[in-house]
N, C-alpha and C positions, 0 to 999 in steps of 0.2 A: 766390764770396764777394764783396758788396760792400764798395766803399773804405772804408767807416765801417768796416765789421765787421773789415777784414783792417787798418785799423790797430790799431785797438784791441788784436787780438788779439795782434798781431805789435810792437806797441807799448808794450804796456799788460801782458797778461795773461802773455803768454811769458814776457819779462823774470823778472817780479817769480818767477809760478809756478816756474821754473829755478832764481831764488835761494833759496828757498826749500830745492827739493829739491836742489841741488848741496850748501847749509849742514849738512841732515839727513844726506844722504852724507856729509860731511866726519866728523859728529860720529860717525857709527857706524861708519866705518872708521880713522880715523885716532887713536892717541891722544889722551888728554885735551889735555892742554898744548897739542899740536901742533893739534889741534880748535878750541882756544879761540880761536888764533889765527890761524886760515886759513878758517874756517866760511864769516865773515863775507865778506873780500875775492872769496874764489873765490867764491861766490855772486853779487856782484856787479856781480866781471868776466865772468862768462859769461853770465850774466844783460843785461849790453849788449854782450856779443858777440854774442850769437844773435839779439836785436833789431836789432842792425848789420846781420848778413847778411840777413835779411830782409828791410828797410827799403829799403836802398842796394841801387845798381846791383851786378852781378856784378864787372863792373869794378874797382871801389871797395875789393874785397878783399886786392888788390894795391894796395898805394898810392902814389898819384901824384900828389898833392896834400896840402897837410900835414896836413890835418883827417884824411885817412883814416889817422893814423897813432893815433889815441884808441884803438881795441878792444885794439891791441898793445900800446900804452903803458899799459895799465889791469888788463893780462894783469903786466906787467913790475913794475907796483906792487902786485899781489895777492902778487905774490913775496917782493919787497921789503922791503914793509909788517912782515908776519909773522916773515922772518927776524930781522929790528930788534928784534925782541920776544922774542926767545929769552932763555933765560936764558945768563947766560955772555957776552952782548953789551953791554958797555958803552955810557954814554947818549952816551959821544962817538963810540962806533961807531954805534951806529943816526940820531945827526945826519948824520956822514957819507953811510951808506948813503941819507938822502933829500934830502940836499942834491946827491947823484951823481943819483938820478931826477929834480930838478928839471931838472937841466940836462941829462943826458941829452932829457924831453918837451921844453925849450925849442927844443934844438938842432932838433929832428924839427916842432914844431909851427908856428913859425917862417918864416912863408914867403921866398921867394929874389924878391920883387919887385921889381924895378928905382925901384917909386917907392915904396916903405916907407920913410917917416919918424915917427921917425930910423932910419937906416939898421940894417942885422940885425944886427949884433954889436953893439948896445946894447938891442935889442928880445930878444934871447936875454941877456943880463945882468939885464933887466929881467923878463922873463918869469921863467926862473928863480928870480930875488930872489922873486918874487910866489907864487910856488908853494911854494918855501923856508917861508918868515914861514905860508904857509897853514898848512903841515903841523906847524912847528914851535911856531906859537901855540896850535896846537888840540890837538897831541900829548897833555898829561898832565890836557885837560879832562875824558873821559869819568870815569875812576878820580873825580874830584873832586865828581862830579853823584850827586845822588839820584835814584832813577827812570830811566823810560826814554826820557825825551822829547830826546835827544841824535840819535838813531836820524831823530826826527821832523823834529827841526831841518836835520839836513843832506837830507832829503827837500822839506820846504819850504823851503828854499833852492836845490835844484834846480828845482822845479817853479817858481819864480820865472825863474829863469834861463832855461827852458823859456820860459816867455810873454814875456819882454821878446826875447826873439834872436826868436823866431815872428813876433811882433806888428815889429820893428821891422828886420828883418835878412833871417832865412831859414828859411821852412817845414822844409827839410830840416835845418838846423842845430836848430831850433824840438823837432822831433822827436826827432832823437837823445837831447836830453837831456829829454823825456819819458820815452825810454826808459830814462836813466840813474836819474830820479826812481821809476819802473815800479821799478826792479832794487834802487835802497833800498828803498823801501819791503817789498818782499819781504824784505830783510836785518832788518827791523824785526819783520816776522811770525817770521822763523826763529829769534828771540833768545827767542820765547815758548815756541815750537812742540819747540827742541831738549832741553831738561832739562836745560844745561849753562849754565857763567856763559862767553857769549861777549863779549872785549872788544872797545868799541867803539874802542877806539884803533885795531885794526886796518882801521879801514874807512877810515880819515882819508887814506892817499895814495891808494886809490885813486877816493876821492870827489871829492880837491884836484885830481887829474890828469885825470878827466873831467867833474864840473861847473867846476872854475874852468877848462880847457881847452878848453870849448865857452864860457864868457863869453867867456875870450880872443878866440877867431876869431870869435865875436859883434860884438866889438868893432872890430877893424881890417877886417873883410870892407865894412862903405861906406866909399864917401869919405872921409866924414868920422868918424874912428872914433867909436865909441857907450863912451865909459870910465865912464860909471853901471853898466853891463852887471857892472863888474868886483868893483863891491862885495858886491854877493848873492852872490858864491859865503862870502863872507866874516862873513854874519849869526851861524853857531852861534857865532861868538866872543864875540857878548852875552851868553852864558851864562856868562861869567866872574863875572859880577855875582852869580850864585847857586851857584857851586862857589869862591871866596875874597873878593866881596864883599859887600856890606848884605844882600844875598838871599839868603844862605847860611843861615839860619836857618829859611827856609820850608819848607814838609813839605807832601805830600799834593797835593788838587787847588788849594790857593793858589799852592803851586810852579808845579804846571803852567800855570795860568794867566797865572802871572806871566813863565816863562820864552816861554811862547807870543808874548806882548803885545812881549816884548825885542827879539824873532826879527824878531815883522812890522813892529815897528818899524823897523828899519834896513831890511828889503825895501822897506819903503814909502818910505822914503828914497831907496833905489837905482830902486825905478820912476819916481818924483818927478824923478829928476835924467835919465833916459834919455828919457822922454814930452814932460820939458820942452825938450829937446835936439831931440828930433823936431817939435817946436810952433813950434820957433823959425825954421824952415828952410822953414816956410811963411809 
């Protein structure tokens, strides 16, 4: 199998195809409720687990470095995610439970370098914080959205983060969250494909923990950290604008278009600030 072929396939098609059909398992064995809200996540966390192993060294499955700690951490919020959504679980429990996975992926994602400025225990406060406000701001947006384009949003927002860490960082970091983008999008087909109302609230920690966790180390892996990287994880938040403000009144494909333009709006922002970063340095 040539390189093209065996990323792609290993990249690209696996990913998504697995979420897909791990979502379709969900929904045909597991109860409704409990379907609704695990379809999604498990899809696709195994969906960039299996791109993981494929991709990365044998080594890398054991981790030993803090990035290889993303496939478990994203296993840990398909958990997580879901539980919070139970019924019976209050909204200060389910705060809890992901402001405990922030910190928990900070602790882990985190590295132990001697020249990390500022030092780790304000980098895991701040990490944290960062992954906290992701999952917390975006938590009760799907319920709030017309349409499906929520699903897309946090797809292109990956695939953004995807080209800026590739183009600016690292092939292999570049990749993973192809693979991550590859595994939404499959979550995107399986919300058509199942005949059930999957929420997209569930996909939110473990989206937050591996696309904004691959900006992270996007970010602090040069010299000089790259912090444009950190905002595209953070674009489906424009869609506030059309689930409680002025745009909340649009329907159909003027919605869609409108929320698209929000999205790449602020990516274009975020590549703006990381290209210009890199421009300067020459």
């Amino acid at each position: 199998m040539s390189g093209v072929v065996e990323t792609l396939a290993y990249g690209a098609v696996l990913p998504a195809a697995l979420a897909v059909a791990l979502a379709w398992i969900c929904c045909r064995v597991l109860p409704v409720d409990a379907a609704e809200r695990f379809a999604l996540p498990v899809g696709l966390a195994a969906g960039f687990f299996a791109g993981y192993a494929l991709t990365v060294d044998r080594t890398a499955l054991v981790p030993q470095r803090h990035w290889q700690w993303l496939p478990y951490l994203s296993c840990l919020a398909a958990i997580l995610g879901p539980i919070g959504l139970a019924r019976g679980v209050s909204g200060a429990e389910r705060r809890l439970l992901l402001l405990t996975l922030a910190v928990i992926a900070a602790l882990l994602l985190v590295p132990s370098w001697a020249s990390l400025q500022p030092a780790r225990p304000a980098w895991i406060a701040l990490v944290a914080a960062y992954f906290a406000a992701l999952m917390g701001l975006m938590d009760s947006l799907p319920e709030r959205l017309t349409g499906p384009f929520f699903a897309v949003a946090l797809a292109m927002a990956a695939a953004m983060v995807a080209l800026l860490v590739a183009v600016e960082v690292s092939l292999v970091f570049g990749q993973l969250a192809g693979i991550a983008t590859a595994a939404i999008g499959g979550c995107f087909v399986s919300s058509f494909l199942s005949g059930q109302r999957l929420t997209g609230r569930s996909l939110i920690p473990v989206y937050v923990i591996l696309v904004g966790g691959l900006a992270y180390v996007g970010t602090i892996e040069p010299d000089r950290p790259v912090f444009g990287i950190l905002l595209a994880p953070a674009a489906p938040l424009t869609l506030w604008i059309f689930a409680a403000g002025p745009g909340a009144k649009l329907r159909g494909w003027s919605a869609a278009m409108a929320q698209a333009i929000a999205v790449v709006t602020l990516l274009a922002i975020a590549a703006g600030m990381v290209f210009l970063r890199g421009a300067s340095e020459y």
